[in-house]
N, C-alpha and C positions, 0 to 999 in steps of 0.2 A: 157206702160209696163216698171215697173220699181221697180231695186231691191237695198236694201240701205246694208251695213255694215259697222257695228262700234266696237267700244273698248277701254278700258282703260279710262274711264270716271272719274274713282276712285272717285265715287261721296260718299258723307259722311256731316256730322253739319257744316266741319269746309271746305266747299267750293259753298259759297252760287251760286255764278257767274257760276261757272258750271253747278249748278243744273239748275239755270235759263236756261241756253243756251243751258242745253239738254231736259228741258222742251219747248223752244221753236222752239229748232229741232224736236221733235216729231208733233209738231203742224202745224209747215211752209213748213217742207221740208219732213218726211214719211209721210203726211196726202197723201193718194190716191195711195202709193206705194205697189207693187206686197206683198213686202216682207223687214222685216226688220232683223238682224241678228246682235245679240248684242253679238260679242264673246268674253268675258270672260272680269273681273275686272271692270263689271258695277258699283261695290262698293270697298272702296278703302281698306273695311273689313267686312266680313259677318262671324257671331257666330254663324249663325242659327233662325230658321223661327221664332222662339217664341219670337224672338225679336217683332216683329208685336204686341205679346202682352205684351208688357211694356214701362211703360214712358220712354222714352230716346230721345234724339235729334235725333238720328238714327234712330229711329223708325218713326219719324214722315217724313223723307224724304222716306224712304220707303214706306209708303205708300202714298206718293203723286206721288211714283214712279209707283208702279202697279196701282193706279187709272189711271193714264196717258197709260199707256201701256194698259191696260184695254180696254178702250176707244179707243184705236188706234185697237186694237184687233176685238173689234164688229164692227168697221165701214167698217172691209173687209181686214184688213192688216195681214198677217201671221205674228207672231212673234216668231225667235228663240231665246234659249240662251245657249251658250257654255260657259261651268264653266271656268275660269280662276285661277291665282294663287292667287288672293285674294277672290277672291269670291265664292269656291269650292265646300264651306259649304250651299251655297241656295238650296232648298228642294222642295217637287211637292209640298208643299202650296204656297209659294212665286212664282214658274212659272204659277203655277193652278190662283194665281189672278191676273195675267197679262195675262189671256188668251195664255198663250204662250207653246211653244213645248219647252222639253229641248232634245238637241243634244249631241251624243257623243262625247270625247275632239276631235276626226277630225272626216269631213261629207264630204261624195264625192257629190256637189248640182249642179244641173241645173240653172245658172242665167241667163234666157232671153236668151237662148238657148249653153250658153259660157260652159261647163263642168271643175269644179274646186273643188280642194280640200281647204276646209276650217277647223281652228284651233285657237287657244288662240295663238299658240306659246311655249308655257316655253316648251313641249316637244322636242321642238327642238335642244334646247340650249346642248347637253349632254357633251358637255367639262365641265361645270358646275358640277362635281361630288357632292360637298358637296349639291347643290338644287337638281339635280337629286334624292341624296337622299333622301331627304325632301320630295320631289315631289310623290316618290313611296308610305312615311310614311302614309304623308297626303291623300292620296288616297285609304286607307286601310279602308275598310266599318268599320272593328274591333277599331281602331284609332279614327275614325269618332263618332263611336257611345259612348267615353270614352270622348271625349273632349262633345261632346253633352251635355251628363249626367252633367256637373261638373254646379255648380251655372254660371247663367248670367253673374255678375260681375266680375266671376273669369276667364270667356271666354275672356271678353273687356278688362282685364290688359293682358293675354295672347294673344290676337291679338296686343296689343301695343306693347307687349316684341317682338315680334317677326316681328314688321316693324323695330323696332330700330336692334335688331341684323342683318335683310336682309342689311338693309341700312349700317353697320359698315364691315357688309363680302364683300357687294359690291363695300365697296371704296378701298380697297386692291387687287379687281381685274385686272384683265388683260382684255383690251376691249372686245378681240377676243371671252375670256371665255363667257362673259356673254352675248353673240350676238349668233345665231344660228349655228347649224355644217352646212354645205354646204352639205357634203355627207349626211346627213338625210335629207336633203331637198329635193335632189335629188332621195334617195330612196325611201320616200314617195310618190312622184310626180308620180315615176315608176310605185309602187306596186297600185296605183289609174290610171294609164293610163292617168292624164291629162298632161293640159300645164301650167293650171293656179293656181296656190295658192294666199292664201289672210290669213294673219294672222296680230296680232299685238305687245302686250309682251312687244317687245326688246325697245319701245318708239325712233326708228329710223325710220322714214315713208320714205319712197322710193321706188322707181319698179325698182326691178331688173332682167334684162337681163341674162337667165343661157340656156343652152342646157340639154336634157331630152332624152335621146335615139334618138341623131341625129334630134330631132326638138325642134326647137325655141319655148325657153319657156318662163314664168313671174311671178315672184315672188313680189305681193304687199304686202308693211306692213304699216300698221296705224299705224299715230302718236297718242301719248295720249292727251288726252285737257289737257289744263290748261284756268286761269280766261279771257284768249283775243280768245284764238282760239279752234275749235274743228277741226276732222277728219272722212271722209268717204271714203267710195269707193262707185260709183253708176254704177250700168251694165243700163245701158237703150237702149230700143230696138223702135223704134219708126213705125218701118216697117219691110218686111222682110230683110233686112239688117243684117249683122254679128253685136251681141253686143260689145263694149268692155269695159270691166271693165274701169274708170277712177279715182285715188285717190286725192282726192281734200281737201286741207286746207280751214277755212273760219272763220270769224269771229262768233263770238255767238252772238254777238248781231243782225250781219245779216245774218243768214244762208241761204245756197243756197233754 
């Protein structure tokens, strides 16, 4: 009995080592697992599903992505996915060929009996006004369906324009800004009744220790891969035993 999640993969043409070593995380390490839960920024930019239909180097890692997921899908694995800040724009064709469910940005889920709220994260972050805003724009169905319409290649210099401008806002930040509020953390945690959250985003992996209406509570966050290492958290339940989530660094080329 056992439940995996991940994030921040940022997979894309120009990260071959990644791809590899999240294809053979899918192979080594979800092969025979409860549940797999990809939340948010599986790609490091998505334009939209029609990519599927055009020649692009993106395209071609995408679909070696839903074949993989696919395949992990019919062999018994549930697969979720929670849009992220880069990857917002994937659509029910892209979840529909990876057999997978898509989840709203948070989901109160049973892992292996632990009760936790799960999320991408960036909602967290609301010191962050100027993404905040962003964050409301790009979520606008209306929004959505205007950048859709525009030509392919007019989408992929706009997804560029808009890593370099995140990247130039967020070197002028302040750490705190671009890290989560605590008080949203904590009020989310509430208004879900649990103890545990698991999110990832901020690219700072650690479990943090916080209180939650007088009970001890746990805050895990995945780190993002890069080409030596990836990041999970795995709940496994081997008996009737209490689960506990554990977040665990690993190599790609040897994953757990």
């Amino acid at each position: 009995m056992r439940t995996l999640l991940i994030a921040d993969m940022h997979l894309s043409h120009d990260t071959p080592e990644i791809n590899q070593g999240f294809y053979r995380y899918l192979e080594q390490t979800a092969q025979g697992a409860d549940a797999l839960y990809i939340m948010g920024d599986l790609f490091d930019a998505w334009i939209g599903d029609d990519l599927l239909d055009t020649p692009h180097p993106l395209s071609a890692v995408a679909h070696e992505v839903t074949q993989r997921l696919r395949a992990l899908s019919d062999a018994g694995t549930a697969v979720y996915f929670i849009h992220g800040n880069r990857d917002f724009l994937l659509g029910e064709r892209f979840i529909n060929d990876c057999g997978a469910t898509l989840l709203p940005e948070s989901e109160q889920v049973e892992l292996q009996g632990v009760p936790a709220v799960i999320l991408h994260g960036d909602s967290l972050c609301t010191k962050d006004e100027a993404y905040m805003a962003f964050r409301a724009q790009s979520r606008n169905e209306q929004w959505q369906s205007q950048i859709l319409a525009l030509p392919l290649e007019q989408r992929l210099e706009l997804a560029k324009s808009l890593r370099m401008q995140s990247g130039d806002a967020n070197a002028g930040k302040a750490e705190d800004i671009m890290d989560v509020t605590q008080e949203e953390v904590v009020a989310l945690m509430q208004r879900r009744g649990v103890s545990t959250m698991i999110h990832g985003h901020t690219h700072r992996p650690k479990v943090h220790d916080l209180t939650v209406e007088d009970v001890p509570a746990k805050r895990f966050v995945l780190g993002d891969w890069d080409s030596e290492h990836g990041w999970d958290v795995v709940v496994e339940r081997a008996d009737e035993r209490h689960a506990e989530p554990i977040l665990r660094q690993f190599p790609l080329g040897t994953p757990p």
